[in-house]
Structure formats: structure tokens, C-alpha cells
N, CA, C and O atoms as CSV, one atom per row, in Angstrom:
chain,resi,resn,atom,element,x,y,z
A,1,UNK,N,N,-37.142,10.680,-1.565
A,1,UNK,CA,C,-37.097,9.888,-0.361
A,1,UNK,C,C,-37.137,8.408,-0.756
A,1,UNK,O,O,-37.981,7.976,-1.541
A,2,UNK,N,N,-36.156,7.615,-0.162
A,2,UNK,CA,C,-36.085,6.155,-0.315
A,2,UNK,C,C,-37.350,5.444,0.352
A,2,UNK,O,O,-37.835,5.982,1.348
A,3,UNK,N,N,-37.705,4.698,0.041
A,3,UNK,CA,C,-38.578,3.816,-0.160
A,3,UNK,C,C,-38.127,2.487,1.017
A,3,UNK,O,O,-37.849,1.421,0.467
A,4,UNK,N,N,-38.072,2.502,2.098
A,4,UNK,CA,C,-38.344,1.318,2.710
A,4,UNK,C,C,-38.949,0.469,2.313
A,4,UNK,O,O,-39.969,0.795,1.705
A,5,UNK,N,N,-38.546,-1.482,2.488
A,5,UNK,CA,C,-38.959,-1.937,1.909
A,5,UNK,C,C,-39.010,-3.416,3.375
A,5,UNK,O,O,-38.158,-3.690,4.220
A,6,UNK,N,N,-40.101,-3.918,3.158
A,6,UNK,CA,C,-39.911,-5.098,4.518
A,6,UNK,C,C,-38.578,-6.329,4.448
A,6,UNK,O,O,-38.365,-7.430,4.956
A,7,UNK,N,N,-38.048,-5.629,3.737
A,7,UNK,CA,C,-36.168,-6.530,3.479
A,7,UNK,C,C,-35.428,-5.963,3.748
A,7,UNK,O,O,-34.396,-6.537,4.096
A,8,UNK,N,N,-35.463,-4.678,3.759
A,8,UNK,CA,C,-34.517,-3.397,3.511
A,8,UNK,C,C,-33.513,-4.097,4.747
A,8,UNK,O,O,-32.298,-4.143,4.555
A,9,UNK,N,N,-33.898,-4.439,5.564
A,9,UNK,CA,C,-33.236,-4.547,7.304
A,9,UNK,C,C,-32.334,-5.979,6.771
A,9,UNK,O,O,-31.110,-6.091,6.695
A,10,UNK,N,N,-33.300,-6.911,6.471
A,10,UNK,CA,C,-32.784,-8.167,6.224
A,10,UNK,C,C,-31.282,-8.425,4.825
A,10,UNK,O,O,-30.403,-9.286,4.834
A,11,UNK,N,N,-31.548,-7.202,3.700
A,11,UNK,CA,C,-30.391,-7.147,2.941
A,11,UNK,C,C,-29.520,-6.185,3.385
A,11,UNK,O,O,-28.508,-5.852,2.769
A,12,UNK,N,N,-29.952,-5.632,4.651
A,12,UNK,CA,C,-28.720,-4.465,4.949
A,12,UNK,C,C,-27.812,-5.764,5.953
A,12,UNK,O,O,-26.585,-5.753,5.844
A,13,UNK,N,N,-28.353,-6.656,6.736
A,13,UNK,CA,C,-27.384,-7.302,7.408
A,13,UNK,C,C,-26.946,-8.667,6.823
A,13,UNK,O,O,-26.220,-9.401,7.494
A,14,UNK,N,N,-27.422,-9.071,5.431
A,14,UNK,CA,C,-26.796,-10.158,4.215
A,14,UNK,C,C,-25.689,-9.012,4.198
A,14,UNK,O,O,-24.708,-9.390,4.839
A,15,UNK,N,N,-25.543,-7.839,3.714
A,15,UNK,CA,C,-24.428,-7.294,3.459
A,15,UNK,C,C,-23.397,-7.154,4.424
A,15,UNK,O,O,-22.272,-7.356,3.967
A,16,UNK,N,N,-23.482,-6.770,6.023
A,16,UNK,CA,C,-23.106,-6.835,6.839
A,16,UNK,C,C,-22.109,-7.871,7.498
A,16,UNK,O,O,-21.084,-7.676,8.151
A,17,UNK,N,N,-22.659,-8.877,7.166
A,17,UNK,CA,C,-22.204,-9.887,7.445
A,17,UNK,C,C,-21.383,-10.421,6.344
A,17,UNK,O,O,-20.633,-11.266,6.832
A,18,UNK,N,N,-21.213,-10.318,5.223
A,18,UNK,CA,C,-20.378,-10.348,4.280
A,18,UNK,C,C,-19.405,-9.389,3.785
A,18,UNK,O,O,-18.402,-9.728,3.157
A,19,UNK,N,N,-19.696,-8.235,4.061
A,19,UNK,CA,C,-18.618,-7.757,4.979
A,19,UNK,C,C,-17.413,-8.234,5.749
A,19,UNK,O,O,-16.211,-8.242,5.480
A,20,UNK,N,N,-18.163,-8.657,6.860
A,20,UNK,CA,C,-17.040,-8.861,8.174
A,20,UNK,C,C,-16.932,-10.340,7.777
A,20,UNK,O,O,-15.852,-10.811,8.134
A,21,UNK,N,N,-17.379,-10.827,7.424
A,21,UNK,CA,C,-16.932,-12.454,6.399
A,21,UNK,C,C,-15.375,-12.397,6.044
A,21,UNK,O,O,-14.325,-12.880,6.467
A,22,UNK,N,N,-15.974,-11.211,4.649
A,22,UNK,CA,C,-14.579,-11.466,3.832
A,22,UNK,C,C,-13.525,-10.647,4.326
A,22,UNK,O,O,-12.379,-10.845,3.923
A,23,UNK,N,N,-13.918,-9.244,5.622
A,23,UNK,CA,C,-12.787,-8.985,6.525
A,23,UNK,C,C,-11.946,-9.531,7.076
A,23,UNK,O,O,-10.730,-9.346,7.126
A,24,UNK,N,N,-12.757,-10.406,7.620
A,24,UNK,CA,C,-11.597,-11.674,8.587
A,24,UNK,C,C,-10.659,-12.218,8.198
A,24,UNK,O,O,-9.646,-12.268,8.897
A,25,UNK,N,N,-10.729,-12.887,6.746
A,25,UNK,CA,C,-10.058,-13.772,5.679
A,25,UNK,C,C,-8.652,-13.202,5.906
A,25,UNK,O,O,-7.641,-13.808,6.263
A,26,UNK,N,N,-8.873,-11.419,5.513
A,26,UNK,CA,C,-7.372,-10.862,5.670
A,26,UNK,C,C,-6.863,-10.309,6.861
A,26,UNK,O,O,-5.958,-9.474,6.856
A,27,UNK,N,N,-7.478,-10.796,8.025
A,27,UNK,CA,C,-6.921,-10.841,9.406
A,27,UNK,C,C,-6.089,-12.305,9.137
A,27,UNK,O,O,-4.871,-12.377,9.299
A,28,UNK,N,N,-6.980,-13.543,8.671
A,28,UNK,CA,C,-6.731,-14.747,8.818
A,28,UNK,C,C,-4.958,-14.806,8.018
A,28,UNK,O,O,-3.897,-15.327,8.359
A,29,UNK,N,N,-5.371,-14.033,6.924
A,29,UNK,CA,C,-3.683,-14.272,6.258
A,29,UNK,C,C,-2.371,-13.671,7.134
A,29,UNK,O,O,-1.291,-14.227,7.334
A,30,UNK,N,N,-2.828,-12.361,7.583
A,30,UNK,CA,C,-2.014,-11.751,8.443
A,30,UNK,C,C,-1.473,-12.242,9.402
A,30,UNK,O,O,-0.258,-12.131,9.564
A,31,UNK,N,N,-2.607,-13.180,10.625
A,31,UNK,CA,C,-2.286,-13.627,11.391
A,31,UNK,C,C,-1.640,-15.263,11.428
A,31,UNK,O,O,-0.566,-15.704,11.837
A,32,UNK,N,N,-2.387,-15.667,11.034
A,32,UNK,CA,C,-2.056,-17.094,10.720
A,32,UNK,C,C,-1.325,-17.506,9.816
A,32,UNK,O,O,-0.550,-18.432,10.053
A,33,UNK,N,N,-1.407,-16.784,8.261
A,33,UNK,CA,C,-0.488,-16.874,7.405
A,33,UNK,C,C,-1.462,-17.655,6.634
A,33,UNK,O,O,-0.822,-18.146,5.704
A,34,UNK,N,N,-3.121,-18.142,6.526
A,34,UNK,CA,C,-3.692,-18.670,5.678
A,34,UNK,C,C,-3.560,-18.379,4.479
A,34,UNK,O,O,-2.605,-17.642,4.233
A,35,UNK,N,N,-4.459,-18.838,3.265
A,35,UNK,CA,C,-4.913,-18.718,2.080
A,35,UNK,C,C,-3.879,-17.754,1.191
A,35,UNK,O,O,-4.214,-16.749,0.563
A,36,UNK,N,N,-2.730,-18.235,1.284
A,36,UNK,CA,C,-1.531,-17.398,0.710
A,36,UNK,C,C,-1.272,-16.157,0.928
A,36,UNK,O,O,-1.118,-15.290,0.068
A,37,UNK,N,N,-1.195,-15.989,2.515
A,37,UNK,CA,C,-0.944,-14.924,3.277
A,37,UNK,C,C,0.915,-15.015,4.062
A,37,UNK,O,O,1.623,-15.998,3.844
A,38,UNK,N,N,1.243,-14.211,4.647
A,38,UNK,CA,C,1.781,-14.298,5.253
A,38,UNK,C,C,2.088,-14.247,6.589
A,38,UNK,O,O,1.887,-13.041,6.449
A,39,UNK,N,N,2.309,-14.339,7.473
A,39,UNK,CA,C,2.131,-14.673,9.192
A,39,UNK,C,C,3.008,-13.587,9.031
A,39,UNK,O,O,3.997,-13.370,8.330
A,40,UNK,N,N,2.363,-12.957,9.886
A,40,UNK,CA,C,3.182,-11.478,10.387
A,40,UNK,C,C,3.292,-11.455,11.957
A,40,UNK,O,O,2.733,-12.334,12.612
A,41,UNK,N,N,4.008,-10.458,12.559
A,41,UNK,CA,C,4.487,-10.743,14.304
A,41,UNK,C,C,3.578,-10.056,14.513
A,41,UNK,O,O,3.386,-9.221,13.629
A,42,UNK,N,N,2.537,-10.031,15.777
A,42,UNK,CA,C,1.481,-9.770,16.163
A,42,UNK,C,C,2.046,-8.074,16.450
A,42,UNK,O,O,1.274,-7.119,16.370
A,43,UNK,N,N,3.654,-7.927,16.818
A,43,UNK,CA,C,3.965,-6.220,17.559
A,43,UNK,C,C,4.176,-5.608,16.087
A,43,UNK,O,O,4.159,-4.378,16.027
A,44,UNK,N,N,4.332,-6.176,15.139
A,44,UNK,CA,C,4.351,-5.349,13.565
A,44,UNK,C,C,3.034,-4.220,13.427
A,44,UNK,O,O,2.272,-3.940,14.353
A,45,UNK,N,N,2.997,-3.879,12.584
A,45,UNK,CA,C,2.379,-2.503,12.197
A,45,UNK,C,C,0.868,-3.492,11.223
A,45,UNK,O,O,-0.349,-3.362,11.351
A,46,UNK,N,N,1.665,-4.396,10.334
A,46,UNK,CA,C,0.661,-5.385,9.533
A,46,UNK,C,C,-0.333,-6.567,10.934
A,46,UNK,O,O,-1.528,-6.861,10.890
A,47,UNK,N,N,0.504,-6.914,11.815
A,47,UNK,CA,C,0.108,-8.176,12.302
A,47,UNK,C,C,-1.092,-7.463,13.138
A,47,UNK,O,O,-2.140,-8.098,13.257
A,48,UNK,N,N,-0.973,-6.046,13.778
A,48,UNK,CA,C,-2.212,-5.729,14.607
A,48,UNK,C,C,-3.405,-5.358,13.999
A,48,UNK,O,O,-4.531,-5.342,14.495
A,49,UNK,N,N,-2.888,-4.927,12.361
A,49,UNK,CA,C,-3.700,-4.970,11.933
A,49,UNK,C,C,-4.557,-6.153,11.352
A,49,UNK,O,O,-5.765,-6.211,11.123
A,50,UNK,N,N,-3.623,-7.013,11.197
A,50,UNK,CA,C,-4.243,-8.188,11.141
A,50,UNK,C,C,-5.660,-8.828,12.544
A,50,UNK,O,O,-6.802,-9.253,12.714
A,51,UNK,N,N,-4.435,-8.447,13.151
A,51,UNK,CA,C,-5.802,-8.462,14.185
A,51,UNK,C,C,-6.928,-7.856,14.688
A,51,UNK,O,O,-7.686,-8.275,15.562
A,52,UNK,N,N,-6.964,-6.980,14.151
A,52,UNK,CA,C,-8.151,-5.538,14.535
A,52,UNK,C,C,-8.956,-6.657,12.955
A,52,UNK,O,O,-10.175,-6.817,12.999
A,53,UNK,N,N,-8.198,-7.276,11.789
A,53,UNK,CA,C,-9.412,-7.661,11.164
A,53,UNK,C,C,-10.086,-9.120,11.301
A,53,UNK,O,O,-11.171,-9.643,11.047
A,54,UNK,N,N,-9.175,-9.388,11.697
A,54,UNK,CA,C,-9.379,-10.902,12.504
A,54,UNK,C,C,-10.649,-10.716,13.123
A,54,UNK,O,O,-11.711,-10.822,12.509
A,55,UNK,N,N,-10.529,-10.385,14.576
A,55,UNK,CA,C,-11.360,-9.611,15.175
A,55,UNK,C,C,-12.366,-8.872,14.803
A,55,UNK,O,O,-13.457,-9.144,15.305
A,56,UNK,N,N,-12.295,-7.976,14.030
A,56,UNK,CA,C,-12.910,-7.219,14.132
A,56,UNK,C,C,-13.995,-7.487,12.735
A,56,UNK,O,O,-15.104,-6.966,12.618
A,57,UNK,N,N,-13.356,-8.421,11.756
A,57,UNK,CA,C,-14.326,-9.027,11.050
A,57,UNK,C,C,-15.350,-10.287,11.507
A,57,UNK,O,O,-16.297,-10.666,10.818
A,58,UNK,N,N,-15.035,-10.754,12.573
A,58,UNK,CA,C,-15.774,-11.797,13.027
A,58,UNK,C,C,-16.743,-11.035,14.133
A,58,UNK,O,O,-17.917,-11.394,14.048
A,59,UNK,N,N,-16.523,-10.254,14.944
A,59,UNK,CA,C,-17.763,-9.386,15.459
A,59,UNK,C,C,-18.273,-8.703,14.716
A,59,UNK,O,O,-19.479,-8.728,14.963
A,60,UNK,N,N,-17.997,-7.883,13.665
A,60,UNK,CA,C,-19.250,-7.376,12.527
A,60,UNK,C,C,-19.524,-8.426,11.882
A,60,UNK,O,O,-20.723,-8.320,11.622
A,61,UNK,N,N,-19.041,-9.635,11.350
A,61,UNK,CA,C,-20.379,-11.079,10.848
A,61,UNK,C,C,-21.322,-11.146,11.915
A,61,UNK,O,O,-22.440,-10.799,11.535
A,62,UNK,N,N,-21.275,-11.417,12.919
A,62,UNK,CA,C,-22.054,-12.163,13.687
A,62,UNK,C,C,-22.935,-10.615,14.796
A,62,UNK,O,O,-23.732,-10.612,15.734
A,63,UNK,N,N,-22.344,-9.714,14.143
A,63,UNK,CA,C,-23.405,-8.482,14.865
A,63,UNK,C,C,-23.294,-8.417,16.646
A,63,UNK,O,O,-24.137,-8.437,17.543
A,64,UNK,N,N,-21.821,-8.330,16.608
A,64,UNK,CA,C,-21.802,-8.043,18.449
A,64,UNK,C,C,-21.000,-6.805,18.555
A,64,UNK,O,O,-19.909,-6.817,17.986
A,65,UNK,N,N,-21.407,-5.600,19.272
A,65,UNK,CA,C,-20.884,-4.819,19.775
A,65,UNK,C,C,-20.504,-3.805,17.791
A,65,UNK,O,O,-19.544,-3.118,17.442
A,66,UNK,N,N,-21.617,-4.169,17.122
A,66,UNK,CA,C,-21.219,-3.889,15.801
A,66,UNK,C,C,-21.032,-2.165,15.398
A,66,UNK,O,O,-20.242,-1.890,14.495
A,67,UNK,N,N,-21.585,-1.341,15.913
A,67,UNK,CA,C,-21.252,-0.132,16.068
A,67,UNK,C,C,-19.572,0.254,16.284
A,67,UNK,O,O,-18.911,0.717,15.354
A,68,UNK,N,N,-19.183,0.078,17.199
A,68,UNK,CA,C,-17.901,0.322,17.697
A,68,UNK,C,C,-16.832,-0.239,16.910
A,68,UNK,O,O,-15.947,0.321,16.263
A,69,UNK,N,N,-17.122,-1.603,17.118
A,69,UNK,CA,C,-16.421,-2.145,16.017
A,69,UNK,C,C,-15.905,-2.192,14.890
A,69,UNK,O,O,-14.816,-2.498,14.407
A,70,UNK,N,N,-17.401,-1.645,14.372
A,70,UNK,CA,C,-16.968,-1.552,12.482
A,70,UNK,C,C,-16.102,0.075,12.359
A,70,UNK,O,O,-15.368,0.221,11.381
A,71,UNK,N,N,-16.217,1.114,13.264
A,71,UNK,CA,C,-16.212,2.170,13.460
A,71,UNK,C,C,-14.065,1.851,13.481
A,71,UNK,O,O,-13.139,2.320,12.820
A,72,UNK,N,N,-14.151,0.963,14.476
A,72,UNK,CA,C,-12.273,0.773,14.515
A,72,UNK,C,C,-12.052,0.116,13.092
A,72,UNK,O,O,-10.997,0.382,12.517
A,73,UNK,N,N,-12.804,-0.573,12.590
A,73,UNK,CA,C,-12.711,-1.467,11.202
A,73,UNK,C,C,-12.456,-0.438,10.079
A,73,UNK,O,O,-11.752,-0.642,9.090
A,74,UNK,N,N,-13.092,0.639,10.354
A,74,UNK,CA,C,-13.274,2.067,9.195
A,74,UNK,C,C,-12.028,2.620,9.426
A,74,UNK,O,O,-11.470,2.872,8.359
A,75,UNK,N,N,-11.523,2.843,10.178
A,75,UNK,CA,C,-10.221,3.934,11.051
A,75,UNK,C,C,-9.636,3.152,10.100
A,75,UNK,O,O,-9.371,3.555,8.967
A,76,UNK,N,N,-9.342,1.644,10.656
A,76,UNK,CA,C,-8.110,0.894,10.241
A,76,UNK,C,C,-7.812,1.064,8.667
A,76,UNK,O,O,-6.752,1.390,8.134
A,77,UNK,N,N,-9.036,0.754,8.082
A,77,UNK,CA,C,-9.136,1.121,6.385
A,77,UNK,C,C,-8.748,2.362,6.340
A,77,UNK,O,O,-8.165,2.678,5.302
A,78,UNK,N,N,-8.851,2.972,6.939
A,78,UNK,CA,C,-8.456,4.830,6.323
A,78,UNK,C,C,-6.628,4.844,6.454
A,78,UNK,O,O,-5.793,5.041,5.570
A,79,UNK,N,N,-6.490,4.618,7.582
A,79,UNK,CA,C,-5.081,4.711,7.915
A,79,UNK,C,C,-4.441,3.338,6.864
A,79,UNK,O,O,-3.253,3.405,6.547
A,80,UNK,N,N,-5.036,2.489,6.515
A,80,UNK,CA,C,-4.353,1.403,5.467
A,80,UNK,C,C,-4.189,2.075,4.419
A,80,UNK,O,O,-3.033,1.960,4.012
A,81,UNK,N,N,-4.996,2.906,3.620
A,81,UNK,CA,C,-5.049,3.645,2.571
A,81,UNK,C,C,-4.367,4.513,2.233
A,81,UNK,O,O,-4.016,4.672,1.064
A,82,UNK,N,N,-3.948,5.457,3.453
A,82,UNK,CA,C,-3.186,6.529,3.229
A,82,UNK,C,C,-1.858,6.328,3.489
A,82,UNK,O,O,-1.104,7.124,2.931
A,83,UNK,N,N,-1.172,5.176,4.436
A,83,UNK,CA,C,-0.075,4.949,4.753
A,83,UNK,C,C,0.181,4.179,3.328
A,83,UNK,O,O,0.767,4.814,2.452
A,84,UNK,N,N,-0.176,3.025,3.102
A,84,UNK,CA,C,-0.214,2.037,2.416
A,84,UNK,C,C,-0.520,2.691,0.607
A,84,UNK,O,O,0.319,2.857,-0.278
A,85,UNK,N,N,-1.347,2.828,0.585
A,85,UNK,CA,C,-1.872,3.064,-0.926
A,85,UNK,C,C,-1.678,4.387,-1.659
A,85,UNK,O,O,-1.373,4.411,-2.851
A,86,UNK,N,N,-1.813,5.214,-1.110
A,86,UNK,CA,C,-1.762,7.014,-0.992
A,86,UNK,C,C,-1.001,7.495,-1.844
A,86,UNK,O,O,-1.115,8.207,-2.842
A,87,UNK,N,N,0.289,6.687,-0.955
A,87,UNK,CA,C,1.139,7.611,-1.721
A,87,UNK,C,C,1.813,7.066,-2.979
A,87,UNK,O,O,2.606,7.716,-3.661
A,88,UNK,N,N,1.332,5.509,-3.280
A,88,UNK,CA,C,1.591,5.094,-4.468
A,88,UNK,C,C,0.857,5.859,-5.903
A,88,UNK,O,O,1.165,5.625,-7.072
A,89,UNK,N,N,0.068,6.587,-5.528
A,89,UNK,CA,C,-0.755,7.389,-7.074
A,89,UNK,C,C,-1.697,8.193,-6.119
A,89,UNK,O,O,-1.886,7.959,-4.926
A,90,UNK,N,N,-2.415,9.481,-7.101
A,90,UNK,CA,C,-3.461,10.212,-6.143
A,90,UNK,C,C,-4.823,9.132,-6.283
A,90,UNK,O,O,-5.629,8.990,-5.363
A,91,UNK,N,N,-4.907,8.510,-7.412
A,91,UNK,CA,C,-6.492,7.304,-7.478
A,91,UNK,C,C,-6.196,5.967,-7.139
A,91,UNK,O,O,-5.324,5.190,-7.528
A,92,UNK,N,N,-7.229,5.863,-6.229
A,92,UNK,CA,C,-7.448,4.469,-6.054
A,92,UNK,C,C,-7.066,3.511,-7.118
A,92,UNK,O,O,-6.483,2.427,-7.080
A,93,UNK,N,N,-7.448,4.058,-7.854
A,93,UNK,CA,C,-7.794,2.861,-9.500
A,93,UNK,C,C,-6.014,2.814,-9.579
A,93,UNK,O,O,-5.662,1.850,-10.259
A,94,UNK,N,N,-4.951,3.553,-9.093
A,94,UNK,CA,C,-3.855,4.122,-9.413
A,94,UNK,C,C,-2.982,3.204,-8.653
A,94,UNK,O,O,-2.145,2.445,-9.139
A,95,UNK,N,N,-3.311,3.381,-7.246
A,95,UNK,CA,C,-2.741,2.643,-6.362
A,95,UNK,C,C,-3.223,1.709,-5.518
A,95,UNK,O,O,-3.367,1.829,-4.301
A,96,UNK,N,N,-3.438,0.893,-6.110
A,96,UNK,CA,C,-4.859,-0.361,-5.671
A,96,UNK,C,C,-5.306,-0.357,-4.249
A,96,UNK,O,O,-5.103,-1.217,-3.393
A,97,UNK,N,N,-5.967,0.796,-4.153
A,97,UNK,CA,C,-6.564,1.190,-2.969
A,97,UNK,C,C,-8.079,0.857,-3.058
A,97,UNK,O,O,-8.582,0.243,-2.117
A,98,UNK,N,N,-8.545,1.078,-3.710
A,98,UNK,CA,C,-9.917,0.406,-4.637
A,98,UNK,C,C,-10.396,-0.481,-3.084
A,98,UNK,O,O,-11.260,0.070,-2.401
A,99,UNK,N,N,-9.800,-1.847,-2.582
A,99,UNK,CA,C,-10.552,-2.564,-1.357
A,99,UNK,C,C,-10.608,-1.771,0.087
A,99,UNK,O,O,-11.555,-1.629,0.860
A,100,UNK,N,N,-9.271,-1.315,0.164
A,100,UNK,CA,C,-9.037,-0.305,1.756
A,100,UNK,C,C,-10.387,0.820,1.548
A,100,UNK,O,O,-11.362,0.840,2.298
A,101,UNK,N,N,-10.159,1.870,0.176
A,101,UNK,CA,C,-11.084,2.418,0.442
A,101,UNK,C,C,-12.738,1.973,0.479
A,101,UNK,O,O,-13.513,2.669,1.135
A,102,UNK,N,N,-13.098,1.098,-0.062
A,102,UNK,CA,C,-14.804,0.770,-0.254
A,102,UNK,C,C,-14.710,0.360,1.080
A,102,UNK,O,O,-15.520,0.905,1.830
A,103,UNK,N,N,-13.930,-0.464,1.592
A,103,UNK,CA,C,-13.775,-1.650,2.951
A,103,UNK,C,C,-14.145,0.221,4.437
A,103,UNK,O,O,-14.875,0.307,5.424
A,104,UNK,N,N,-13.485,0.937,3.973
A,104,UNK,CA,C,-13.408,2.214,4.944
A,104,UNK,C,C,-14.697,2.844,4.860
A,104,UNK,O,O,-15.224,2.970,5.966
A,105,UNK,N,N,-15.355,3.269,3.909
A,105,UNK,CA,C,-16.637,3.229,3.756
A,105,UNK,C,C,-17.759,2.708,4.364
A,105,UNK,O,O,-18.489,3.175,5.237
A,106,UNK,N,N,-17.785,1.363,3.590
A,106,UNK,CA,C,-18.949,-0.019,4.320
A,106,UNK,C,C,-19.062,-0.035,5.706
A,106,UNK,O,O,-20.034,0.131,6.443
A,107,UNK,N,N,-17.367,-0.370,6.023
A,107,UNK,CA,C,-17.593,-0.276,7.872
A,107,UNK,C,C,-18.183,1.030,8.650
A,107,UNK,O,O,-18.978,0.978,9.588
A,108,UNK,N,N,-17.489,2.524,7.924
A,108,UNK,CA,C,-18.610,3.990,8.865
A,108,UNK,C,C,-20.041,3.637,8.555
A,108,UNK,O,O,-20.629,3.858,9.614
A,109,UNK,N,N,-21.122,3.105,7.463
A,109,UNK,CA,C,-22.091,3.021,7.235
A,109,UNK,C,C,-22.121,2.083,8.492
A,109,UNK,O,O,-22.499,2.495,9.589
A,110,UNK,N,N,-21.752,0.957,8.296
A,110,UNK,CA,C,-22.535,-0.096,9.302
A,110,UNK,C,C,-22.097,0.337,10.499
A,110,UNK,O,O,-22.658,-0.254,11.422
A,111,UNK,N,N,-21.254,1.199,10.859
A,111,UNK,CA,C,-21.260,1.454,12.042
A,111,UNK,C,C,-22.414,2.863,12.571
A,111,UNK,O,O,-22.853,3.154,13.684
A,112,UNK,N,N,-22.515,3.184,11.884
A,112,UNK,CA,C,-23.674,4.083,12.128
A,112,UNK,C,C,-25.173,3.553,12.150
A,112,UNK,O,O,-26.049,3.834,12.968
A,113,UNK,N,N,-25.260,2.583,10.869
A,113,UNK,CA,C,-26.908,1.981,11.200
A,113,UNK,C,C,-27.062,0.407,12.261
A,113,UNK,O,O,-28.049,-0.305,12.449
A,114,UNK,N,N,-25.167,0.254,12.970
A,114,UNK,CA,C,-25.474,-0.764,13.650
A,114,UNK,C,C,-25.937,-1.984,13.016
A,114,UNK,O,O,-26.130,-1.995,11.800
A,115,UNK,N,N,-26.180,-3.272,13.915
A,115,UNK,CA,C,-26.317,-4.792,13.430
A,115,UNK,C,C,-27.226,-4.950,12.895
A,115,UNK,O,O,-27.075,-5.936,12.174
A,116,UNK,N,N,-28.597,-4.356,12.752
A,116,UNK,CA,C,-29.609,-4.723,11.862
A,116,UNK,C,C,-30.495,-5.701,12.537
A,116,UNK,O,O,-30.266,-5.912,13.729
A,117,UNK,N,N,-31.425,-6.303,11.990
A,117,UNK,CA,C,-32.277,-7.206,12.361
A,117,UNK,C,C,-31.576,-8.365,13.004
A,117,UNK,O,O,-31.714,-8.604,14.204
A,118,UNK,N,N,-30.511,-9.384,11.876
A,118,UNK,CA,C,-29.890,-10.318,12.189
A,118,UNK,C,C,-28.623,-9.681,12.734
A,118,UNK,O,O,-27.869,-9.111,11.945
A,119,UNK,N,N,-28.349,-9.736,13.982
A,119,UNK,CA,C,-27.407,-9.814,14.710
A,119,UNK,C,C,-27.328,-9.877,16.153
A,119,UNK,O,O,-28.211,-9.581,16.958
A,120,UNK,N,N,-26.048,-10.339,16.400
A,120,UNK,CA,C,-26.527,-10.037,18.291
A,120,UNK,C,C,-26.658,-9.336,19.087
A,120,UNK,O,O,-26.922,-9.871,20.164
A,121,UNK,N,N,-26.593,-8.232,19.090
A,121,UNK,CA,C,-26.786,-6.936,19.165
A,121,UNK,C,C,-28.371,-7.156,19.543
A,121,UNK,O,O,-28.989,-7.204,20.607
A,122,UNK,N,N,-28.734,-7.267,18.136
A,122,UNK,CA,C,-30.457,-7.085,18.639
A,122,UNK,C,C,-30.930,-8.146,19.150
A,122,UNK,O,O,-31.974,-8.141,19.802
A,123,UNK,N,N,-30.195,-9.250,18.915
A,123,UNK,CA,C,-31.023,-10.323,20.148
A,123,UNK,C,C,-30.952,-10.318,21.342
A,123,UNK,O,O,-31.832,-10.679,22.124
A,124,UNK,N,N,-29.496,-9.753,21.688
A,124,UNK,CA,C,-29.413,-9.492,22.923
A,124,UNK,C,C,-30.132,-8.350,24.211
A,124,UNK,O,O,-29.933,-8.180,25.414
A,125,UNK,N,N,-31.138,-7.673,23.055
A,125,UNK,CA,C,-31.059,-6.383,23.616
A,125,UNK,C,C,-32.822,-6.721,23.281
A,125,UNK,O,O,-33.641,-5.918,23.728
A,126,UNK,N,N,-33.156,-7.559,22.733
A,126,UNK,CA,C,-34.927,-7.860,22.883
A,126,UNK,C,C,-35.149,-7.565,21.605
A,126,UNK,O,O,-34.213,-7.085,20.967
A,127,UNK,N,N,-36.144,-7.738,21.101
A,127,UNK,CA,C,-37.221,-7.223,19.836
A,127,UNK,C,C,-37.532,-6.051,19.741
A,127,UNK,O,O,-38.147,-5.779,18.710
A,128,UNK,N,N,-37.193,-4.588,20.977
A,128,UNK,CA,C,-37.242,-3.617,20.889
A,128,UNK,C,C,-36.120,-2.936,20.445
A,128,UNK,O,O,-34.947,-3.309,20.465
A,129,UNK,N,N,-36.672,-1.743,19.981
A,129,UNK,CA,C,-35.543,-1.034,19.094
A,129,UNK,C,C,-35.055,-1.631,17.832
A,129,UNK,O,O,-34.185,-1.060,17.174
């Protein structure tokens, strides 16, 4: 049995939030065409996804509605992986799936233990729970 620790809450939502940090970045390239991205058309297959990370990385940073959210954030990684990466090799390590998959991961966890201490979620909702 793991060992709770009086941080445990506080490094589960440092991670959380860095997370949906460095999610956004590749909404940001998608959509906008930042940081040596490309601007994709919002009705493309890339650009909505761009926006589900756009989106959907800036409400898991900041812990709103973070359940649901990260939960579409996980989908999106799964379906990136298998459309996208899959069928380039059966391993990750093979077909540089390596970010889609960890990224598909991280988000079902945080969507299951929710925003954590720091987020809005729990401020919004009181000091209880």
C-alpha cells in the first residue's frame, strides 16, 4: 500500500498542470501555426484536433471541469495513436508514438483523480471534498 504523503495532492496537480501546459502548445501550433507549427483549417481532421488541445489543455492547467475534459484529452490521444502512429510500426519506440501514447495515459489518470487541491474545480466547489 502507497504511502500518502501531505504533498501527494500538491505534486499530483504540479503534474497536472504541466500536463495541460505543454498540451496546449500543440493545440497552439495546430491552430495558430505557433512555435513551428502549422495552421491547419479548423474543419480538418488535425485542426479540431488542434482544438480539443488548445482547449482542452488550458482547462486541465488551470483545473476546470478537469474530469471530463482530460477524459476527451485521453480519447483524442488514443485515436491520434492509432490513426496516426499505429500503423507506422507495432512499438511506440517504432513509430514515434512514445508522446500520443504517455499524453493518452496521463489524461485517463487525471481524469479519474480529477483537479486536485490546486484547481478550480475545488475552489469552486469549497474546501469540501
Amino acid at each position: 500500500m502507497a504511502v500518502r504523503t501531505t504533498f501527494d495532492g500538491y505534486a499530483y496537480s504540479a503534474m497536472r498542470i504541466a500536463a495541460g501546459f505543454l498540451f496546449l502548445f500543440h493545440g497552439l501550433q495546430k491552430v495558430l501555426g505557433m512555435y513551428g507549427g502549422t495552421q491547419m483549417g479548423l474543419t480538418t481532421l488535425p485542426g479540431i484536433a488542434g482544438v480539443i488541445e488548445l482547449v482542452g489543455g488550458t482547462l486541465v492547467a488551470i483545473g476546470l471541469f478537469t474530469s471530463p475534459v482530460a477524459f476527451i484529452c485521453s480519447g483524442e490521444m488514443a485515436v491520434a495513436y492509432f490513426m496516426a502512429h499505429q500503423p507506422q510500426g507495432l512499438w511506440p519506440i517504432q513509430n514515434q508514438g512514445e508522446l500520443a501514447a504517455l499524453y493518452c495515459f496521463v489524461f485517463l489518470y487525471i481524469s479519474a483523480r480529477g483537479g486536485g487541491p490546486i484547481s478550480l474545480d475545488r475552489m469552486m466547489r469549497g474546501k469540501k471534498g
